[in-house]
C-alpha positions as CSV (number, residue, x, y, z in Angstrom):
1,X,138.4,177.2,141.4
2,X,136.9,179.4,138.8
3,X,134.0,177.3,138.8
4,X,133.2,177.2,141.9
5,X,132.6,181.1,142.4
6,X,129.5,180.9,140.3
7,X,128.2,177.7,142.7
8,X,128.5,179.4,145.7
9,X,127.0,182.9,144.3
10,X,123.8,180.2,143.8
11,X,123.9,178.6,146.9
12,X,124.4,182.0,149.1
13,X,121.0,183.6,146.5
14,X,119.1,180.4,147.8
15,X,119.9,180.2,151.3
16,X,119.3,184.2,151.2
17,X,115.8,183.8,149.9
18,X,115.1,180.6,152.2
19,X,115.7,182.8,155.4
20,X,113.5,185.5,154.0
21,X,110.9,183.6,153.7
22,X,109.9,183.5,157.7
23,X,107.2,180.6,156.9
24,X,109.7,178.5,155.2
25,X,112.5,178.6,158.3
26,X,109.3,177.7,160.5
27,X,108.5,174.8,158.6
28,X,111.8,173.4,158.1
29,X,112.9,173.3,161.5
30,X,110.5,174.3,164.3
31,X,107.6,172.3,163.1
32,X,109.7,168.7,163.3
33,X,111.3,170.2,166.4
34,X,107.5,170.3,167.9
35,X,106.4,167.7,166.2
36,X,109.1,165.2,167.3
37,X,109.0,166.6,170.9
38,X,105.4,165.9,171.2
39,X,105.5,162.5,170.5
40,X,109.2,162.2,172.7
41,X,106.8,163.3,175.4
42,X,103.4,161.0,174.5
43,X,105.4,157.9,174.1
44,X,108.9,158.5,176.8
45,X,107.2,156.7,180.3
46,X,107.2,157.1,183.1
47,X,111.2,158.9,183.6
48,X,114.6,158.3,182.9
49,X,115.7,155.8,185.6
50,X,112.9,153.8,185.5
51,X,113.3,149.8,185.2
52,X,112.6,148.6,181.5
53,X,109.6,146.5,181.2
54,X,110.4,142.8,182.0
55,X,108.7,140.0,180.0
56,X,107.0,137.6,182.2
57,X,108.2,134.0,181.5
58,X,107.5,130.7,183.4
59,X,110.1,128.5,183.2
60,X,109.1,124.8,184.5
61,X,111.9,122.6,185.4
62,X,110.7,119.2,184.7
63,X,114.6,117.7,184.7
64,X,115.9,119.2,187.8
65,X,119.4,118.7,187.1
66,X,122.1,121.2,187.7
67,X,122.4,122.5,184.4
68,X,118.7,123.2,184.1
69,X,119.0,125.0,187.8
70,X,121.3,127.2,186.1
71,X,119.1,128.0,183.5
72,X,116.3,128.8,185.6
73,X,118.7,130.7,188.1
74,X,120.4,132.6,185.4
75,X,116.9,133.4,184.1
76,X,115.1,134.4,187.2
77,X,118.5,136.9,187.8
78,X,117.8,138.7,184.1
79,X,116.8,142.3,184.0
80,X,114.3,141.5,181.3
81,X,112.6,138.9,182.2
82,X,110.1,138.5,185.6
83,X,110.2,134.7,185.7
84,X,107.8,132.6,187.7
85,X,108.2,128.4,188.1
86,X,104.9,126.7,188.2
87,X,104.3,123.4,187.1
88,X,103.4,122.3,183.8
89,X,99.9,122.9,183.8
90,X,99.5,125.7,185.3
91,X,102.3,127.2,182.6
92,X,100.3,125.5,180.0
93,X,97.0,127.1,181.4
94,X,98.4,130.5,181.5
95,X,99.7,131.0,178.3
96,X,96.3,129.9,176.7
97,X,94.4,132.6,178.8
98,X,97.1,135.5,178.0
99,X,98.2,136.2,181.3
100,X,101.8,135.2,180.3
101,X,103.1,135.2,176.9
102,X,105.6,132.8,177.1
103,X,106.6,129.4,179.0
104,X,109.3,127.4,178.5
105,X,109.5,124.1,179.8
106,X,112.9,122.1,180.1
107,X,112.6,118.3,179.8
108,X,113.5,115.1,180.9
109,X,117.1,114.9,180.5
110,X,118.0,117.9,179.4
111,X,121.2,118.5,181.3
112,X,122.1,115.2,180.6
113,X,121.8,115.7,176.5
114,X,123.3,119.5,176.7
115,X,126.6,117.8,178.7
116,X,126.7,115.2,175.7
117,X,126.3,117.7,172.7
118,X,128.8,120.1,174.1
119,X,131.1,117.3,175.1
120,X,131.0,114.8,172.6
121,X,129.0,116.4,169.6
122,X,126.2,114.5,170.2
123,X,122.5,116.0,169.2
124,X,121.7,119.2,170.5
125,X,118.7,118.9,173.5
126,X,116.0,121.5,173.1
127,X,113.5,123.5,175.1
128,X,110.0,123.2,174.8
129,X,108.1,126.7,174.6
130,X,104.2,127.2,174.8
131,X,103.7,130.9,173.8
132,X,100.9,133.1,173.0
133,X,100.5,133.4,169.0
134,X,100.0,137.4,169.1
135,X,103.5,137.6,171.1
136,X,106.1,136.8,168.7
137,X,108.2,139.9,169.6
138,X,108.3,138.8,173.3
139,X,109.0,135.1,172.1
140,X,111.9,136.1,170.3
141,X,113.4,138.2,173.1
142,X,112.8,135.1,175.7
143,X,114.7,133.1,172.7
144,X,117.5,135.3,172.6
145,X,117.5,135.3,176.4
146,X,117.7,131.6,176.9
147,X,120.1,131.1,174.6
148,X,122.8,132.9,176.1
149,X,121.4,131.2,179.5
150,X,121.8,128.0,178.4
151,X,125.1,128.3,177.0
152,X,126.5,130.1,180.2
């Protein structure tokens, strides 16, 4: 305990002096205060209860079975995702002109192949996705969205 008197006699000296100093306490806290607000108020949108930006995803539904239905129902039903269903083409077409950054396209037997990998163990089916190479933050978000579509 005896140590600790000397300590605090230090610490009361310092904070003492820091107060003092009026350009010090303005530094330390009001300038990030300001700071931090400014850019809360640049970079916050539009409000609080505003709808968060949905991705825009085509989804084309070349196997039309009623697992793949799912998928695309589940998908079109996400808050995060604004999913349109045009064929192939016109998915491939728009993804190579930036107007979408990603399309995902479910094929032949698809349902079929997920039914036998979760049933029997058989080889997992995949989806094929065309996305913009400059969007690999919305690619991963469409993965991560699919994912817990498809195994729904």
């Amino acid at each position: 305990m005896m140590a600790l008197i000397p300590f605090f006699a230090m610490v009361r000296k310092d904070l003492l002096i820091f107060f003092s100093d009026r350009r010090s306490v303005i530094v330390s806290f009001v300038a990030p205060i300001a700071i931090a607000s400014f850019f809360g108020a640049v970079f916050s949108g539009t409000g609080g209860d505003s709808q968060p930006t949905r991705i825009a995803v085509a989804i084309v539904d070349v196997d039309r079975s009623v697992i793949s239905r799912g998928i695309v129902s589940g998908a079109q039903a996400d808050e995060n995702l604004a999913v349109t269903t045009p064929d192939e083409v016109q998915a491939r077409a728009s993804v190579r002109v930036g107007e979408i950054p990603v399309a995902v396209v479910i094929p032949p037997g698809f349902g079929d192949a997920a039914g036998l990998a979760f049933l029997a163990g058989a080889e997992q089916p995949s989806l094929d996705l065309l996305f913009d190479p400059s969007k690999r933050m919305e690619l991963a978000m469409v993965r991560g969205v699919l994912t817990q579509h498809v195994m729904q």
